[in-house]
Jmol script that loads the backbone (N, CA, C; Angstrom):
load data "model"
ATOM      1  N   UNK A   1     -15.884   0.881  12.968  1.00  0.00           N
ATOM      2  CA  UNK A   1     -14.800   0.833  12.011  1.00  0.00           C
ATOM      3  C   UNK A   1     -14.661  -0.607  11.515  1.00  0.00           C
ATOM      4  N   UNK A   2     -14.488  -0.834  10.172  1.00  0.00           N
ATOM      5  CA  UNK A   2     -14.089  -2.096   9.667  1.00  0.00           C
ATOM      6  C   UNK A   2     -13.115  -2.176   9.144  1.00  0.00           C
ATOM      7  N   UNK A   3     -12.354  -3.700   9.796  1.00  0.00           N
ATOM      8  CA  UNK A   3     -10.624  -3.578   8.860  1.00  0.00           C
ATOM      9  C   UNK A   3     -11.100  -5.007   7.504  1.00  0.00           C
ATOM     10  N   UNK A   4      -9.815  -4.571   6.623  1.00  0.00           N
ATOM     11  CA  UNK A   4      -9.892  -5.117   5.488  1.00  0.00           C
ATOM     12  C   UNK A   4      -8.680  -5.514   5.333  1.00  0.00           C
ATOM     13  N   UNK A   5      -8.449  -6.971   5.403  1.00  0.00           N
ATOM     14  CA  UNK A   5      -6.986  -6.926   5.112  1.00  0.00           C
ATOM     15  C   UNK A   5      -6.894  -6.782   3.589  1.00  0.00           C
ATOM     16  N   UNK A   6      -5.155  -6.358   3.852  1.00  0.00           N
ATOM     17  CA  UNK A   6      -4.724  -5.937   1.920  1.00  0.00           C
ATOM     18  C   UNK A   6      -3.127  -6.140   2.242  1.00  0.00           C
ATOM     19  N   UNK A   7      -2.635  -6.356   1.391  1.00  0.00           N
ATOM     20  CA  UNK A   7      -1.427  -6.731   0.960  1.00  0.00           C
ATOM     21  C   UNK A   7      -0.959  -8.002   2.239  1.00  0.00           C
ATOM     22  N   UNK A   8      -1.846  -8.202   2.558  1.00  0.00           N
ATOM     23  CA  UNK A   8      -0.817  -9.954   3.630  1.00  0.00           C
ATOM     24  C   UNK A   8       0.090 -10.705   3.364  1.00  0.00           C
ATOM     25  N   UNK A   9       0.620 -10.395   2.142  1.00  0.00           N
ATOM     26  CA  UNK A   9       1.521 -11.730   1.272  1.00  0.00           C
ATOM     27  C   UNK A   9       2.952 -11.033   1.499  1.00  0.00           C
ATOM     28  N   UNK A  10       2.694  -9.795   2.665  1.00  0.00           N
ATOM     29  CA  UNK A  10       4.084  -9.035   3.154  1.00  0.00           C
ATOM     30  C   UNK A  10       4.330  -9.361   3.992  1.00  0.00           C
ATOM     31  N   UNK A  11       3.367 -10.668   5.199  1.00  0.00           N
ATOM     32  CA  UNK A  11       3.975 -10.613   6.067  1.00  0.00           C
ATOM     33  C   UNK A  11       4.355  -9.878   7.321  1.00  0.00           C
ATOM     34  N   UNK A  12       4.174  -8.690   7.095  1.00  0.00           N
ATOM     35  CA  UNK A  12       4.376  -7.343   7.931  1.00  0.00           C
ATOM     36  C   UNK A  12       3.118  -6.177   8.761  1.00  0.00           C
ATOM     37  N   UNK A  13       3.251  -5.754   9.718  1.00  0.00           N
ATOM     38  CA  UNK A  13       1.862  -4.983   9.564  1.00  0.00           C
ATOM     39  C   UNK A  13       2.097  -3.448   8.875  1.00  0.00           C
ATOM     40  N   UNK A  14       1.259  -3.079   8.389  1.00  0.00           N
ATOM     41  CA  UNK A  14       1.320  -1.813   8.045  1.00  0.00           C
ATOM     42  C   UNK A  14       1.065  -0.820   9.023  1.00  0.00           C
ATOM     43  N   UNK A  15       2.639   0.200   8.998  1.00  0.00           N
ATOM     44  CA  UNK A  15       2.911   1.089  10.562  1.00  0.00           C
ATOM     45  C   UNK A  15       2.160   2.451  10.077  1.00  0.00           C
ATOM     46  N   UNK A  16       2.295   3.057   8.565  1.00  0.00           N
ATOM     47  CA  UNK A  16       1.637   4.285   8.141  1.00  0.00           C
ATOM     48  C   UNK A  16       1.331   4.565   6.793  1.00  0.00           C
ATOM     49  N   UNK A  17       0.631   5.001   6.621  1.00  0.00           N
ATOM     50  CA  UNK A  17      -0.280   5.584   5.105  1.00  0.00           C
ATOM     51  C   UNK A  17      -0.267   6.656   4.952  1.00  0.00           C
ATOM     52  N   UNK A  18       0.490   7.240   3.572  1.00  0.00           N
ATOM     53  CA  UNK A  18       0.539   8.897   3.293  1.00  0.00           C
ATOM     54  C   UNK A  18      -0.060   8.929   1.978  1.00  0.00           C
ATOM     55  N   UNK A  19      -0.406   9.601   1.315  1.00  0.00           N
ATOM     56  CA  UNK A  19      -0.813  10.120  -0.187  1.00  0.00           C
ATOM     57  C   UNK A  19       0.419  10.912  -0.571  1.00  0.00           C
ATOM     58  N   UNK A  20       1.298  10.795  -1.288  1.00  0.00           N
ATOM     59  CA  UNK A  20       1.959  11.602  -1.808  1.00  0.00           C
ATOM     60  C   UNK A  20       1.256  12.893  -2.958  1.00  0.00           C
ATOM     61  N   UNK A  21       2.268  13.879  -3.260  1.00  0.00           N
ATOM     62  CA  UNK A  21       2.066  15.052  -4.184  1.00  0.00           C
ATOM     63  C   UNK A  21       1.636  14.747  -5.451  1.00  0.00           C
ATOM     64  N   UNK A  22       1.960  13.272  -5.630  1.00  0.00           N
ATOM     65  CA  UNK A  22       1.487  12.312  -6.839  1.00  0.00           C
ATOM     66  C   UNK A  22       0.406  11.732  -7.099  1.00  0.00           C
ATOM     67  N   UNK A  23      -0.597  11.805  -6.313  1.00  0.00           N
ATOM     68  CA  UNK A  23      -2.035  11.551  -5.542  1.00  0.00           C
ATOM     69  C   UNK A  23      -1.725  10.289  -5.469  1.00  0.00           C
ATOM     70  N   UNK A  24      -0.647   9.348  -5.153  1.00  0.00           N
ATOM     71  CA  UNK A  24       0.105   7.901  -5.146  1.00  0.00           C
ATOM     72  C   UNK A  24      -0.093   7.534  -3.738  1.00  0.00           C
ATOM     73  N   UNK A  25      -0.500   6.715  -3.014  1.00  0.00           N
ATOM     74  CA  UNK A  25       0.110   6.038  -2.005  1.00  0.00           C
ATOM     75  C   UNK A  25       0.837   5.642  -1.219  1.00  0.00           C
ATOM     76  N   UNK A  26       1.251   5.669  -0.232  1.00  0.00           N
ATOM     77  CA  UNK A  26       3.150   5.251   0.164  1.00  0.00           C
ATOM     78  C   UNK A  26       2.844   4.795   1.588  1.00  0.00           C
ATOM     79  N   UNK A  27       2.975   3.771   1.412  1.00  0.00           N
ATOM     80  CA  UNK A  27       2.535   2.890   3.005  1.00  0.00           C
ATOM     81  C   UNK A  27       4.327   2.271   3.495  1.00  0.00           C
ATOM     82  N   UNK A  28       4.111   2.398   4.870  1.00  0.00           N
ATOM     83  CA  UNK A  28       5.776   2.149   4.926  1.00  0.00           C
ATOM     84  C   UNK A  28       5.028   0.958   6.511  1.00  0.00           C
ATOM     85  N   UNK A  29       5.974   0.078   6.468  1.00  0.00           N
ATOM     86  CA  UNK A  29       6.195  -1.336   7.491  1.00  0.00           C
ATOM     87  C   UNK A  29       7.154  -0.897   8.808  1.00  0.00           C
ATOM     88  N   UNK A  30       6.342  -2.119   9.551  1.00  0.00           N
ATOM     89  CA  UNK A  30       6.743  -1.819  11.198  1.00  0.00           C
ATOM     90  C   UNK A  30       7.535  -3.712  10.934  1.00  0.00           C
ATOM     91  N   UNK A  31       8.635  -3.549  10.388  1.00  0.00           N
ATOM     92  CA  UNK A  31       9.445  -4.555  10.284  1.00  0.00           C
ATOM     93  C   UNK A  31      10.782  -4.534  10.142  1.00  0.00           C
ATOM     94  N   UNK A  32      11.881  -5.528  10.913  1.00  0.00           N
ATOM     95  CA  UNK A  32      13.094  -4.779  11.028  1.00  0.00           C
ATOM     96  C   UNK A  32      13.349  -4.855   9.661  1.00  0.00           C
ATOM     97  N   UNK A  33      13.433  -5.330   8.739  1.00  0.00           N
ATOM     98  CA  UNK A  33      13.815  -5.262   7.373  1.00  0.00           C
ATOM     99  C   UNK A  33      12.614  -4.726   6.261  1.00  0.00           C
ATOM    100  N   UNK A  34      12.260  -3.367   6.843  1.00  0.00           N
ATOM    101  CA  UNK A  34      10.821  -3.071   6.854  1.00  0.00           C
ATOM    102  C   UNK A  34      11.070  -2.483   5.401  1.00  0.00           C
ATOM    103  N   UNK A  35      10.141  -1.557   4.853  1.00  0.00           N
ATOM    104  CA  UNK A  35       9.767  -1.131   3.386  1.00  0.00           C
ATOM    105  C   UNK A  35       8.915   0.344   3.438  1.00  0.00           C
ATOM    106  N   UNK A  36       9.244   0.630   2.442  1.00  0.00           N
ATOM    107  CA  UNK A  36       8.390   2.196   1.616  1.00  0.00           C
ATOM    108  C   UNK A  36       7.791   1.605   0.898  1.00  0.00           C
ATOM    109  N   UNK A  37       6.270   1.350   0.492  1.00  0.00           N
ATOM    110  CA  UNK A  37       5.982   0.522  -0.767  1.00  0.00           C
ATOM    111  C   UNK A  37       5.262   1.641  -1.320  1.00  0.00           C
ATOM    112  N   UNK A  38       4.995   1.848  -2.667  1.00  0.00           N
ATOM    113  CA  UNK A  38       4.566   2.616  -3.413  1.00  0.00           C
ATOM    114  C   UNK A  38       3.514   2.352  -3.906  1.00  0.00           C
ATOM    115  N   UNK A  39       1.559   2.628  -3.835  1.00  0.00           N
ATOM    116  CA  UNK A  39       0.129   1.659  -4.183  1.00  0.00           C
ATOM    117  C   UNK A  39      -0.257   2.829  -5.540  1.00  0.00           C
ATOM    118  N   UNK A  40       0.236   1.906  -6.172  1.00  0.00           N
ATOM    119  CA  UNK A  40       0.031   2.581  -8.272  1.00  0.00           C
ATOM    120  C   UNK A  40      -1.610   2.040  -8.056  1.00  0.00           C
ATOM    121  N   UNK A  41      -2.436   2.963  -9.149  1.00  0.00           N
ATOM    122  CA  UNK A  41      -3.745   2.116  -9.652  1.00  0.00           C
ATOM    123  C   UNK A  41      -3.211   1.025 -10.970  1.00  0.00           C
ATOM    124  N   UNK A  42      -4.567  -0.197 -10.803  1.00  0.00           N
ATOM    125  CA  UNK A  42      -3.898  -0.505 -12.446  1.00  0.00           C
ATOM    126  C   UNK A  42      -5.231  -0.276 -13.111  1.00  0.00           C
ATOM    127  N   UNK A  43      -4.388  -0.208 -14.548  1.00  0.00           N
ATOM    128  CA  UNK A  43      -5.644  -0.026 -15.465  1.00  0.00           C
ATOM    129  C   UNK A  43      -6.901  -1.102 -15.824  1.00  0.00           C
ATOM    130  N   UNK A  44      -7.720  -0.893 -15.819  1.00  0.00           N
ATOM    131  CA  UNK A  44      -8.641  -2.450 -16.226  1.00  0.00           C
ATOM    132  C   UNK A  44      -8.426  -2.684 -17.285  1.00  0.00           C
ATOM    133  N   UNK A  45      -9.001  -3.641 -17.895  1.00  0.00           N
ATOM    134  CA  UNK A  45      -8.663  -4.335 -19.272  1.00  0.00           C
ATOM    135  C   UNK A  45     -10.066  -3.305 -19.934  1.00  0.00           C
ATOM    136  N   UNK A  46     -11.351  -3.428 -18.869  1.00  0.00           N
ATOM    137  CA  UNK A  46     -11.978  -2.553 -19.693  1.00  0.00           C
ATOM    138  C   UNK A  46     -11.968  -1.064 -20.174  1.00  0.00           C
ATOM    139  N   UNK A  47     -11.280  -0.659 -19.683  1.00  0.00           N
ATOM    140  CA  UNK A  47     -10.610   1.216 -20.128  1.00  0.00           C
ATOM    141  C   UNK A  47     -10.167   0.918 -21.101  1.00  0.00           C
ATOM    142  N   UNK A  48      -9.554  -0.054 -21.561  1.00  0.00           N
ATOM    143  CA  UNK A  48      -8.723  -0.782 -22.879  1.00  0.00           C
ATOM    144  C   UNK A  48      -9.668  -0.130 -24.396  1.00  0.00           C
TER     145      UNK A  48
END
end "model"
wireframe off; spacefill off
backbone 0.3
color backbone group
C-alpha cells in the first residue's frame, strides 16, 4: 500500500472517506474542532 499525502494545509488527520449520492467526496477529521469537508473536481483550463 502507498500513502499520498493530500490536503496537509488542515493540519488534521483524515478519520473517514465516503462518496456521497453525488458521486462527491466527503472526508470528515479526527480533530476536536474537526470538519465535513466536501472534494468537488475542478475543471481544467483545458476542457475550456
Amino acid at each position: 500500500m502507498r500513502h499520498i499525502p493530500l490536503l496537509t494545509e488542515l493540519n488534521q488527520r483524515i478519520r473517514d472517506v465516503k462518496q456521497g449520492p453525488d458521486g462527491l467526496l466527503y472526508v470528515t477529521t479526527d480533530h476536536e474542532a474537526g470538519a465535513v469537508l466536501r472534494i468537488e473536481p475542478v475543471e481544467s483550463a483545458a476542457a475550456n
